[in-house]
Each structure stands twice: as structure tokens, then as C-alpha cells.
FIRO-293456 format. One record per residue (C-alpha): x, y, z; residue in three letters; residue number from 1; chain. Coordinates in Angstrom, 1 decimal, always signed. Each point is the difference from the previous one (the first is absolute). Last residue first. Layout:
+--------+--------+--------+-----+-----+-------+
:     px :     py :     pz : res :   n : chain :
+--------+--------+--------+-----+-----+-------+
:      X :      Y :      Z : Ala : NUM :     A :
...
+--------+--------+--------+-----+-----+-------+
# end
This chain:
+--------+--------+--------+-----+-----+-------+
:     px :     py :     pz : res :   n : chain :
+--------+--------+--------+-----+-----+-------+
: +107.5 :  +98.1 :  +36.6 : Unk : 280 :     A :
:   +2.2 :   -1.4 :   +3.2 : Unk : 279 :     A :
:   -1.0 :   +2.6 :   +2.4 : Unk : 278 :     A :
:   -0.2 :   -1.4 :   +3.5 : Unk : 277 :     A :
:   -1.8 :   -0.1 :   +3.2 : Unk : 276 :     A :
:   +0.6 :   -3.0 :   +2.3 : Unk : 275 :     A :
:   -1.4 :   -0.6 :   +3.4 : Unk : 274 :     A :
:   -0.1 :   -2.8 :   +2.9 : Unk : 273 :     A :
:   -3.1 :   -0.3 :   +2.1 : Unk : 272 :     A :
:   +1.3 :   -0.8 :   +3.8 : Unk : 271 :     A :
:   -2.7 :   +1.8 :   +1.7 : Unk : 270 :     A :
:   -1.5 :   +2.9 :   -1.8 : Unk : 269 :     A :
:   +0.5 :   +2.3 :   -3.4 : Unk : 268 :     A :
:   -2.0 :   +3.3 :   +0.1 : Unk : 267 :     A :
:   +0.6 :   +1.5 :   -3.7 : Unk : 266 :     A :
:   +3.4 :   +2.3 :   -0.6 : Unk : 265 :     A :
:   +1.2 :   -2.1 :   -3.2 : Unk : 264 :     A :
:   -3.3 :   -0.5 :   -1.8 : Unk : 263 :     A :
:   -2.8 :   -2.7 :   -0.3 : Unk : 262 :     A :
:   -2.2 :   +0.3 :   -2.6 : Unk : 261 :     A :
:   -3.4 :   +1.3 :   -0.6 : Unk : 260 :     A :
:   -2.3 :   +2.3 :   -2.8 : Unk : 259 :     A :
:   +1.3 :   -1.7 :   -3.2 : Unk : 258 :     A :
:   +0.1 :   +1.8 :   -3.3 : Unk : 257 :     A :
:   +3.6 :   -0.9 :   -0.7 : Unk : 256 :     A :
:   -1.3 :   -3.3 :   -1.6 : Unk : 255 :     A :
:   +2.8 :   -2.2 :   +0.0 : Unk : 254 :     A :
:   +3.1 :   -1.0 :   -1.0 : Unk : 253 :     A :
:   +3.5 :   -0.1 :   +1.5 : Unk : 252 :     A :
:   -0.8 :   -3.5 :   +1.5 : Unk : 251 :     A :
:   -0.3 :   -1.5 :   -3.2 : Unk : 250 :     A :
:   -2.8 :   -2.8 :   +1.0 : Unk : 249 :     A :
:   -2.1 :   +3.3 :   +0.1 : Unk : 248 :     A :
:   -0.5 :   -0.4 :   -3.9 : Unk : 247 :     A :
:   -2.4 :   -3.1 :   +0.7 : Unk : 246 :     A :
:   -2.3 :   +2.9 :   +2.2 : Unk : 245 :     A :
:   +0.0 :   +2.7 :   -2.1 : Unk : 244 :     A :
:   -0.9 :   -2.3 :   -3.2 : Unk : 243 :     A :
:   -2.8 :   -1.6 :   +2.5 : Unk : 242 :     A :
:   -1.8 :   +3.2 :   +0.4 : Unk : 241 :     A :
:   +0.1 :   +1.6 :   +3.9 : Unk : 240 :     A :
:   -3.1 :   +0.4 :   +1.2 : Unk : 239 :     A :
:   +0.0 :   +4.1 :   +2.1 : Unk : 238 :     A :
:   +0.7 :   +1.3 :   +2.6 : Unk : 237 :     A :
:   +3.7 :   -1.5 :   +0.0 : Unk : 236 :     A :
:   +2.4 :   -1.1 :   +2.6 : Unk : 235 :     A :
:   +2.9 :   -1.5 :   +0.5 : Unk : 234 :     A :
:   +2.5 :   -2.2 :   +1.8 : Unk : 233 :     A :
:   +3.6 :   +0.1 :   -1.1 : Unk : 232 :     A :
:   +1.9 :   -3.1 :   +1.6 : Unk : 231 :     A :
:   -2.2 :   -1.8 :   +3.2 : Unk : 230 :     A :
:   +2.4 :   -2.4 :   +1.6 : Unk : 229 :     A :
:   -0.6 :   -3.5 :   +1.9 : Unk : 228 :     A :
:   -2.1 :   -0.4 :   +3.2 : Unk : 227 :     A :
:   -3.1 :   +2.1 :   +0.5 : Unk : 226 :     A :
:   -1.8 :   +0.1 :   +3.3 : Unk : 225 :     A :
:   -3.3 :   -1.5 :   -0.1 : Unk : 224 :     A :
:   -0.1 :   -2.5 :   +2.6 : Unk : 223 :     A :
:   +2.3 :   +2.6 :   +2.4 : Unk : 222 :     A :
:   -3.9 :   +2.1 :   +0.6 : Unk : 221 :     A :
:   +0.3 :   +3.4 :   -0.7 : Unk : 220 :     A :
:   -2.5 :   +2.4 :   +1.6 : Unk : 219 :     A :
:   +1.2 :   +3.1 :   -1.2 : Unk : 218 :     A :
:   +0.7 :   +2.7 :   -2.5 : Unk : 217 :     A :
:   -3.7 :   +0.5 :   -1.0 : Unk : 216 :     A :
:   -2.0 :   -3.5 :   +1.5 : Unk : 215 :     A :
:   +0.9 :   -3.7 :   -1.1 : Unk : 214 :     A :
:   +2.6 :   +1.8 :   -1.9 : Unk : 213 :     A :
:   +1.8 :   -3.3 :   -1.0 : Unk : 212 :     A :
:   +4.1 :   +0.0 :   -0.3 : Unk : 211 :     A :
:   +2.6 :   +0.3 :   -2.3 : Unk : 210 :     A :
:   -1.1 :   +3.0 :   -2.2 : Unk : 209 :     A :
:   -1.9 :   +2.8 :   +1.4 : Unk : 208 :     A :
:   -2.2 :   +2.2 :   -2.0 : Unk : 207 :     A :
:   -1.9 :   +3.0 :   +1.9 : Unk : 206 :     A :
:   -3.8 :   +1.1 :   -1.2 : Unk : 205 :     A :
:   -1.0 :   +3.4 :   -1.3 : Unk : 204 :     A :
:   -2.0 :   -1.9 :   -2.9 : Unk : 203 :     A :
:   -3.2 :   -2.4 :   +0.3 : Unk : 202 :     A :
:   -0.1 :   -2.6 :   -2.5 : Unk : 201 :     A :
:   -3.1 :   -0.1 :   -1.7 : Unk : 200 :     A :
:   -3.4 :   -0.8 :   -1.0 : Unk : 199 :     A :
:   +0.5 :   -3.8 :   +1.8 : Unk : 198 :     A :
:   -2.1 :   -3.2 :   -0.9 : Unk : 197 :     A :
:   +0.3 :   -2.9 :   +2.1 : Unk : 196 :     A :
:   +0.5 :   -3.2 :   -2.2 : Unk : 195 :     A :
:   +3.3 :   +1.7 :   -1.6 : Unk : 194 :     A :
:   +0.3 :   -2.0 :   -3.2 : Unk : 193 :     A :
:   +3.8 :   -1.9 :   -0.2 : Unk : 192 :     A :
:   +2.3 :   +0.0 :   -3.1 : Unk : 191 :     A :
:   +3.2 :   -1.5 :   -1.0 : Unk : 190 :     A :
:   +3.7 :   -0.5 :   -0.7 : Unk : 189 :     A :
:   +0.5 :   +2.8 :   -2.7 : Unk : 188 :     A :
:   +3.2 :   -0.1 :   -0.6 : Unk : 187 :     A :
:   +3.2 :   +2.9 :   +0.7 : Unk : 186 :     A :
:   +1.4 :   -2.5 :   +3.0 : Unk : 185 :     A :
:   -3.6 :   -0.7 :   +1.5 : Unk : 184 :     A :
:   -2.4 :   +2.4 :   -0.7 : Unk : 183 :     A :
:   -3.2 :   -0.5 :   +2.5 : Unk : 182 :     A :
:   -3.7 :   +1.5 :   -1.3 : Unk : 181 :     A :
:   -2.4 :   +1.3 :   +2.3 : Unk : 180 :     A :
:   -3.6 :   +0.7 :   -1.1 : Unk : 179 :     A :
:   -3.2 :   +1.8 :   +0.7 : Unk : 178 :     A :
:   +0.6 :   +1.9 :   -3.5 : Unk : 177 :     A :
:   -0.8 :   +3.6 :   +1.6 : Unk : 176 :     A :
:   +1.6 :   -0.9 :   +3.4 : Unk : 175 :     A :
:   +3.2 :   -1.4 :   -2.8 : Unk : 174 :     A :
:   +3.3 :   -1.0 :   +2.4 : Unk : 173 :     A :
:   +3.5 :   -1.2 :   -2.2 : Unk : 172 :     A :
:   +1.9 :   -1.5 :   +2.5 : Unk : 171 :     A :
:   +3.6 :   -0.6 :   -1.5 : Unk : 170 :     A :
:   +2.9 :   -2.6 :   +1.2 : Unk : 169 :     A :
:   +3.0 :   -0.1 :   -1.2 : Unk : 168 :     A :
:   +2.0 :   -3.7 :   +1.2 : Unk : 167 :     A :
:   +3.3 :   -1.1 :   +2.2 : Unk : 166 :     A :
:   -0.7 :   -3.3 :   +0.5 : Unk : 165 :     A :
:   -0.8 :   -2.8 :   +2.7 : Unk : 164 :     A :
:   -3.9 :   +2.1 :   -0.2 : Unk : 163 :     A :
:   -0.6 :   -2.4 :   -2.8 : Unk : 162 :     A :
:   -3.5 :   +1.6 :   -0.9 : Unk : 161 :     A :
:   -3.2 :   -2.1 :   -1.3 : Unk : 160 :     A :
:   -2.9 :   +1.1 :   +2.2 : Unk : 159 :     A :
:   -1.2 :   +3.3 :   +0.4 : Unk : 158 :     A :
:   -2.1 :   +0.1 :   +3.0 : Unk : 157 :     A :
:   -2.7 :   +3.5 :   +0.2 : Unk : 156 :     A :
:   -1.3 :   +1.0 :   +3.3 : Unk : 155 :     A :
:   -2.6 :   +2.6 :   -0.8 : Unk : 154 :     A :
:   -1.0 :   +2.0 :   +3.4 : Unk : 153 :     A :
:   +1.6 :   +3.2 :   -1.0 : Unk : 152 :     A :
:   +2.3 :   -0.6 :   -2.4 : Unk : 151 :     A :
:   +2.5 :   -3.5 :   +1.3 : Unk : 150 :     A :
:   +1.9 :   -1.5 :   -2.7 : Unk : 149 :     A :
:   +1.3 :   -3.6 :   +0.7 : Unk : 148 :     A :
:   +3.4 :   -1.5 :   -0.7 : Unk : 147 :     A :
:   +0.6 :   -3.0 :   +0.8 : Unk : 146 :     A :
:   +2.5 :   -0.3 :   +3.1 : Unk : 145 :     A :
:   -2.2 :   +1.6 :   +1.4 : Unk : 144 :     A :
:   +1.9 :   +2.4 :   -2.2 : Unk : 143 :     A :
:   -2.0 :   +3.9 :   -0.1 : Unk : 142 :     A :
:   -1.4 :   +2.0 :   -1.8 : Unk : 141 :     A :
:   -2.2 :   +2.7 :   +2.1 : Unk : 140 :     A :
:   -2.2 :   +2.7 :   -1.1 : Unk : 139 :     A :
:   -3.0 :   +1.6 :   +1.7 : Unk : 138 :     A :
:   +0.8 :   -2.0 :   +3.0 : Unk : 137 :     A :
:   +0.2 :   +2.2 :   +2.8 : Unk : 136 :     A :
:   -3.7 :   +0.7 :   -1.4 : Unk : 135 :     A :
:   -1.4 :   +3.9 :   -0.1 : Unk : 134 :     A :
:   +2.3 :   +1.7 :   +1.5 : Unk : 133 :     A :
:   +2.8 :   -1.4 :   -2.3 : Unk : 132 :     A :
:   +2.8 :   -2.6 :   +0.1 : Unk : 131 :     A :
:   +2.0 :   -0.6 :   -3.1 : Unk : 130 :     A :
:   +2.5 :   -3.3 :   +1.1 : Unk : 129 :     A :
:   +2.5 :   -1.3 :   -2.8 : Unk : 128 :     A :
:   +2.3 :   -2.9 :   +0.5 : Unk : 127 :     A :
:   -1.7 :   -1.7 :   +2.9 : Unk : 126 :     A :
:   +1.7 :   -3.6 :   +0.6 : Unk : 125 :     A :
:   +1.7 :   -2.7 :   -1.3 : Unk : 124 :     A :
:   +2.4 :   -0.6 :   -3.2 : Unk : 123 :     A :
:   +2.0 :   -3.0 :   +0.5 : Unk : 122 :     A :
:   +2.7 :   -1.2 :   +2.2 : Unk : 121 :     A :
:   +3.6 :   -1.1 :   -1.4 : Unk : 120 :     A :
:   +1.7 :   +3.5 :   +0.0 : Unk : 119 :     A :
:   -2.8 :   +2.2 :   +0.5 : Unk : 118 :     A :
:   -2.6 :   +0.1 :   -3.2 : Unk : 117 :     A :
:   -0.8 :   +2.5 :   -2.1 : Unk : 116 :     A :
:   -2.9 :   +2.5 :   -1.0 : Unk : 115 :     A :
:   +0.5 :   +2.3 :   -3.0 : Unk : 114 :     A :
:   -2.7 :   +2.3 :   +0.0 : Unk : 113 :     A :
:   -3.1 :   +1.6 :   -1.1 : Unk : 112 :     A :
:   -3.4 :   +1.7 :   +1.4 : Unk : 111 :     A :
:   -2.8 :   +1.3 :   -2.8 : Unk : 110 :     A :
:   -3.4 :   +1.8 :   +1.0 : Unk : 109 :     A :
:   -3.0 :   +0.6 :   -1.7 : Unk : 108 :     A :
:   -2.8 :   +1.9 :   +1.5 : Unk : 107 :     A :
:   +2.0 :   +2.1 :   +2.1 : Unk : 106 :     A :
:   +0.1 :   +2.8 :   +2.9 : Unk : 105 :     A :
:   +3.4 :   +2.0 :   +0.0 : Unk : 104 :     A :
:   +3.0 :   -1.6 :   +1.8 : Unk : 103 :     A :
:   +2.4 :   +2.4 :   +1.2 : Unk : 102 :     A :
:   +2.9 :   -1.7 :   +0.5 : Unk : 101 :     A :
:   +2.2 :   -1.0 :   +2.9 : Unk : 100 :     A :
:   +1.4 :   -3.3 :   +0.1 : Unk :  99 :     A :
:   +0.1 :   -1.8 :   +3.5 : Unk :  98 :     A :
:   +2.7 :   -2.6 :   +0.6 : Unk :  97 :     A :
:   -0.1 :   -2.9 :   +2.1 : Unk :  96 :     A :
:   +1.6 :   -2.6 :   +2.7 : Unk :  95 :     A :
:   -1.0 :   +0.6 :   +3.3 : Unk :  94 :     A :
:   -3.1 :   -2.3 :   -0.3 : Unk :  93 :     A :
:   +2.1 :   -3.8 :   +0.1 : Unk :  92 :     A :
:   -0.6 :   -3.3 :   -1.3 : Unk :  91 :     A :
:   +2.2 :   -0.2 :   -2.8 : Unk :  90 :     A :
:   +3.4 :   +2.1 :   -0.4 : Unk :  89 :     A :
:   +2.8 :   +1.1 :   -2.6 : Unk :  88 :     A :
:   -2.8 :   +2.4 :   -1.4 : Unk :  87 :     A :
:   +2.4 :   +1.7 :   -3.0 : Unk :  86 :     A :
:   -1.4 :   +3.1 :   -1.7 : Unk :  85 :     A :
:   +1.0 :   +0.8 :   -3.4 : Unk :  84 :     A :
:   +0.5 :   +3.1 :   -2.4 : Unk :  83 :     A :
:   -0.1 :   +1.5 :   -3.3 : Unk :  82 :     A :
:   -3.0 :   +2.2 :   -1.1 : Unk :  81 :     A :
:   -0.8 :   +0.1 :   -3.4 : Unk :  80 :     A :
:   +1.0 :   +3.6 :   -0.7 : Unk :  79 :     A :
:   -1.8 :   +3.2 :   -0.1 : Unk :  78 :     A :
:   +1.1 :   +2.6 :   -2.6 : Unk :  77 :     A :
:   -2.8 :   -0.8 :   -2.2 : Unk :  76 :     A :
:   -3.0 :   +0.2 :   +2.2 : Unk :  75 :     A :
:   -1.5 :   +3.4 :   +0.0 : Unk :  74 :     A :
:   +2.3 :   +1.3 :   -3.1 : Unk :  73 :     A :
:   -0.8 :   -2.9 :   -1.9 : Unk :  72 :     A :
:   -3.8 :   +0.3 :   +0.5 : Unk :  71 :     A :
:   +0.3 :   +3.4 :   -0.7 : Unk :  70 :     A :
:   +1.3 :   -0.4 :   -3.8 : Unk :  69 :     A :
:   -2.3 :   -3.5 :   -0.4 : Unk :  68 :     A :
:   -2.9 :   +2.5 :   +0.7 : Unk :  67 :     A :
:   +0.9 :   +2.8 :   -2.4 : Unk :  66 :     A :
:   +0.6 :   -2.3 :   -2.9 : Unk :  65 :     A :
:   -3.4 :   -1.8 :   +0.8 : Unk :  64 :     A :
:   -1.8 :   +2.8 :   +0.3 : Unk :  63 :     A :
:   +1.2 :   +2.4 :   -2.8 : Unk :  62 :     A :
:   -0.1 :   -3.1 :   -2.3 : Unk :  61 :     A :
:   -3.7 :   +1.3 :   -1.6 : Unk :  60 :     A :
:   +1.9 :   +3.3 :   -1.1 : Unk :  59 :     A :
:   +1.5 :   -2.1 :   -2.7 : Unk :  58 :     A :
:   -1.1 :   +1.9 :   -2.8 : Unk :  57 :     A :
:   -0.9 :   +3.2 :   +1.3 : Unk :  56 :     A :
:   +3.9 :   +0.5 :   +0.8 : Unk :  55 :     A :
:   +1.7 :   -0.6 :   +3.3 : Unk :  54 :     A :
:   +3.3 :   +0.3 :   +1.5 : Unk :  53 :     A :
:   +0.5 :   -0.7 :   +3.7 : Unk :  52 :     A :
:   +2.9 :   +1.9 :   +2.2 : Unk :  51 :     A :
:   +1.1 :   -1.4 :   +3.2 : Unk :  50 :     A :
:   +0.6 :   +1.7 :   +3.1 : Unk :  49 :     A :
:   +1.3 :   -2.0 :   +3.0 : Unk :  48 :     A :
:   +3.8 :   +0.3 :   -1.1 : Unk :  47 :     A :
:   +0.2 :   +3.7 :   -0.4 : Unk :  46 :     A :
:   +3.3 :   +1.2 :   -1.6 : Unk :  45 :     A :
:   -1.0 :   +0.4 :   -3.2 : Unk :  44 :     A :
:   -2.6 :   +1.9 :   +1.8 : Unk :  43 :     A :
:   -3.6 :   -0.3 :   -1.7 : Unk :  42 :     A :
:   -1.2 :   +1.8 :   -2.9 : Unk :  41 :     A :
:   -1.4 :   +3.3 :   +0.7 : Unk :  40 :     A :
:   -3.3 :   +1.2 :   -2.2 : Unk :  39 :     A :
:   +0.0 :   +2.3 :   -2.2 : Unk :  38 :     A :
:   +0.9 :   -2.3 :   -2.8 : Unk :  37 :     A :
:   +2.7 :   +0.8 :   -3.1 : Unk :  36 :     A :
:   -2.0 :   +0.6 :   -3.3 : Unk :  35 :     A :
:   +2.9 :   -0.7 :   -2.5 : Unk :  34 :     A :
:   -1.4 :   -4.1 :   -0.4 : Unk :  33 :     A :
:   -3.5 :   +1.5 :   -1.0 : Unk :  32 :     A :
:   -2.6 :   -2.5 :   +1.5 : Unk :  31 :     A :
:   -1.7 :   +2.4 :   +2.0 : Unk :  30 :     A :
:   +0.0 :   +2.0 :   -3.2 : Unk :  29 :     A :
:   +0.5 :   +3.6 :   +0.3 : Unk :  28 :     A :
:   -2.0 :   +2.9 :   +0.0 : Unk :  27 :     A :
:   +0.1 :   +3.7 :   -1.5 : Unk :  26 :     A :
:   -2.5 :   +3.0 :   +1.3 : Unk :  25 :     A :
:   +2.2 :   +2.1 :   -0.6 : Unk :  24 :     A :
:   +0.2 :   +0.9 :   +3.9 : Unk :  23 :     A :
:   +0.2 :   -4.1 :   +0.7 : Unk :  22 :     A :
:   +2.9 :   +0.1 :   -1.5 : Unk :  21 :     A :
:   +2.1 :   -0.7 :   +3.1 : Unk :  20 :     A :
:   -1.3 :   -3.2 :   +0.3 : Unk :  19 :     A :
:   -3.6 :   -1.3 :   -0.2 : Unk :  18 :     A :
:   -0.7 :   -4.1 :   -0.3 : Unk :  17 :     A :
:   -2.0 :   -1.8 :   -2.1 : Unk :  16 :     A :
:   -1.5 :   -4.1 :   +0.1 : Unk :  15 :     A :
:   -0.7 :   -1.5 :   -3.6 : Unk :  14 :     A :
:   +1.9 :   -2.7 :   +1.2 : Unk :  13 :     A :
:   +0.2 :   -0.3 :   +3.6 : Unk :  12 :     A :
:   +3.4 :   -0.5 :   +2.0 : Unk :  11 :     A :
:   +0.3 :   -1.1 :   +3.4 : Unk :  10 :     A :
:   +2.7 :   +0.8 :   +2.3 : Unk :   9 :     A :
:   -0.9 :   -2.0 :   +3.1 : Unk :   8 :     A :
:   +2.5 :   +1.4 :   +3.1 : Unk :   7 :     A :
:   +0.0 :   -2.7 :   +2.9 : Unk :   6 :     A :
:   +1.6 :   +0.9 :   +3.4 : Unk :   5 :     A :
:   +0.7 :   -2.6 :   +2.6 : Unk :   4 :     A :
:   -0.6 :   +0.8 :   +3.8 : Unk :   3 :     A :
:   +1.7 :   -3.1 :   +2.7 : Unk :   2 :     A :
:   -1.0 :   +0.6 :   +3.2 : Unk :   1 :     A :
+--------+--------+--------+-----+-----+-------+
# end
């Protein structure tokens, strides 16, 4: 676990402070520049401890400064993630990969990724399964060949998609909107009203891509194996905004606040084919 230290040094007009000459009964000016603070500053040498000057003047950007500082510590040295997984074959249930992650509990919820094609074929198949407890379901998008979003017992169809091509898909999930809305290629392609309302999307789950939980870690049937390659799949608890999303068409951007990626050392199966690289 990460610990980052903040000193505030903030500086009050009119504000006093004893020295030494306190015994004649002598004070100094807070604001005196020859008045050196009791206080230690962090180590020069320290690269988690940041200093913050304030005055009464602009003491109502104490929040905000001190918030962007730990938000770029927490997340700042993460990278976009760089990788792809190849499913050279249709029809099959040996062929997957299971991410792990932690998955908290959500009301919003955001999946991307590039989705492509094998050789002359197109797009088919589960690309992201979330499986819960509570619904082996709670989140599937999958390519039937359409693709349809599955949460809980909504069964969503997005029309519109040439699955021939390579294309970036995003999932952007709302429980507190009722809503799903599909990205397509950094656009917003379109919208779809869940008719069976849902509070939330249970957490602790497991995330597979290439094939169909139809219960936790099992029961995959070969209609909805994936065909085709899954490049940097992510997750977000939160909705993604659609300046985030249109910049992901750059592959080395994107929001580093994401909760679940693939990494080198996850449970590959079958005859999945994988690539991590660092081209960023």
C-alpha cells in the first residue's frame, strides 16, 4: 500500500508566532519573511510528500489543489494497458481467459475494447462475461452476431455495427439512469431503456472474456464462444464522458482510473493466443 504524505503550510495575516523572545515578551509576524517555521518541511528526498502553500486569500483552493495532487499519485503512474488476445477458434468451450480484479459493487459501469475480425470471418461471440451470485448474467456483451447486452434479465440488441472490421467498442451502464448507451469507434451510436429495473451491479464477481458464464466459471455452451481478438479490455465504476471515450481512439490514452484489465500472469485457456506490449 501505497502512503503519501501532505504538509499544508498555511499562512494567516494578522496570525502571531513566539520565538526565542518570547521572555521579553516580543512577537513576530506570521507573515515576517525572517521568521523561519517550526515545523519540518518535507525530505527533499521524499517523493510522496508534497508541500502546499496557502494564504487567507485563496484558502478556498485547498481542496481542489490537494485532491488533483492525490489523484495523480493514486493513478498517475498506471499506464493504458497494452495487450491482445487472439481466439483462432469458433464453436468450442476450451478457449478463454479469466481476468482477475476485484470488482466493487456499482451503479454505473463502463466496458471497452477493440474487437476484430479473424482473417475473412466476422466478429462472433462473448467478448466480456461478469458473472455474479446473484445472476450469471449480471453483465454480458456479446456478438450474436449483433451485438446484444445482457444485465440481469435485460437483453439489449444494438443494431448498426459492421462486425467485418476491426472496431472500439464502449458499454457505458447507468442503474441510476436506467440506461445503456453503445460507443462505437469514439461516437455515440445509441441508447436503449432497461425495461426491468436493477439497483445495482453486484461486485465480488469473476470476468471472463471469450466465452458465456452461464454459471461462475462454467457452463459454456460452443454457440457463444468468441471468435476474433479482444485488444485492451477495461473497466470503469463509473460512466465514462464522451471526451474520455473519443480520446481512447489513441490507444495510449485513457482514463487510468479503471478498476480491470487483463495482465501478463492471468489464467489463459485453450488455444487463446497472447500479446502484452508497451508501445506508449
Amino acid at each position: 500500500m501505497r502512503i503519501i504524505s501532505i504538509l499544508l503550510l498555511i499562512v494567516l495575516p494578522g496570525a502571531y508566532t513566539q520565538d526565542s523572545t518570547i521572555q521579553n515578551r516580543e512577537c513576530k509576524d506570521a507573515t515576517d519573511t525572517n521568521s523561519a517555521p517550526s515545523y519540518k518541511n518535507c525530505d527533499e528526498n521524499d517523493i510522496n510528500c508534497k508541500e502546499f502553500y496557502f494564504d487567507a486569500e485563496n484558502l478556498e483552493d485547498l481542496e481542489r489543489e490537494v485532491s488533483a495532487y492525490v489523484e495523480s499519485q493514486l493513478v498517475g503512474n498506471k499506464k493504458c494497458p497494452q495487450y491482445t488476445f487472439g481466439f483462432p477458434n469458433r464453436r468450442q468451450i476450451q478457449d478463454y481467459v479469466i481476468v482477475n480484479a476485484s470488482i466493487p459493487d456499482m451503479t454505473e459501469a463502463t466496458v471497452c475494447a477493440w474487437v476484430s475480425p479473424s482473417h475473412d470471418k466476422i466478429v462472433n461471440g462473448a467478448v466480456f462475461s461478469y458473472a455474479t451470485t446473484d445472476h450469471h448474467n449480471t453483465l454480458l456483451i456479446e456478438f450474436e452476431p449483433k451485438l446484444r447486452v445482457y444485465l440481469y434479465p435485460n437483453k439489449l440488441t444494438f443494431d448498426g455495427i459492421e462486425n467485418k472490421n476491426e472496431n472500439h467498442i464502449c458499454v457505458v451502464v447507468s442503474t441510476i439512469n436506467n440506461s445503456v448507451h453503445l460507443y462505437l469507434n469514439g461516437t455515440k451510436h445509441s441508447r436503449k431503456t432497461l425495461r426491468h429495473k436493477i439497483t445495482k451491479i453486484k461486485g465480488q464477481g469473476t470476468v471472463v472474456l471469450g466465452q458465456d458464464q452461464d454459471k461462475i466459471l462454467g457452463k459454456f455452451e460452443v454457440r457463444d464462444s468468441f471468435l476474433g481478438s479482444i485488444k485492451n479490455c477495461m473497466l470503469w465504476n463509473r460512466t465514462l464522458t464522451p471526451g474520455e471515450i473519443e480520446d481512447m481512439q489513441d490507444e495510449c490514452n485513457c482514463p487510468k482510473d479503471y478498476i480491470m484489465s487483463a495482465k501478463n500472469g492471468d489464467r489463459i485457456f485453450g488455444n487463446v493466443t497472447s500479446e502484452f506490449f508497451d508501445t506508449c
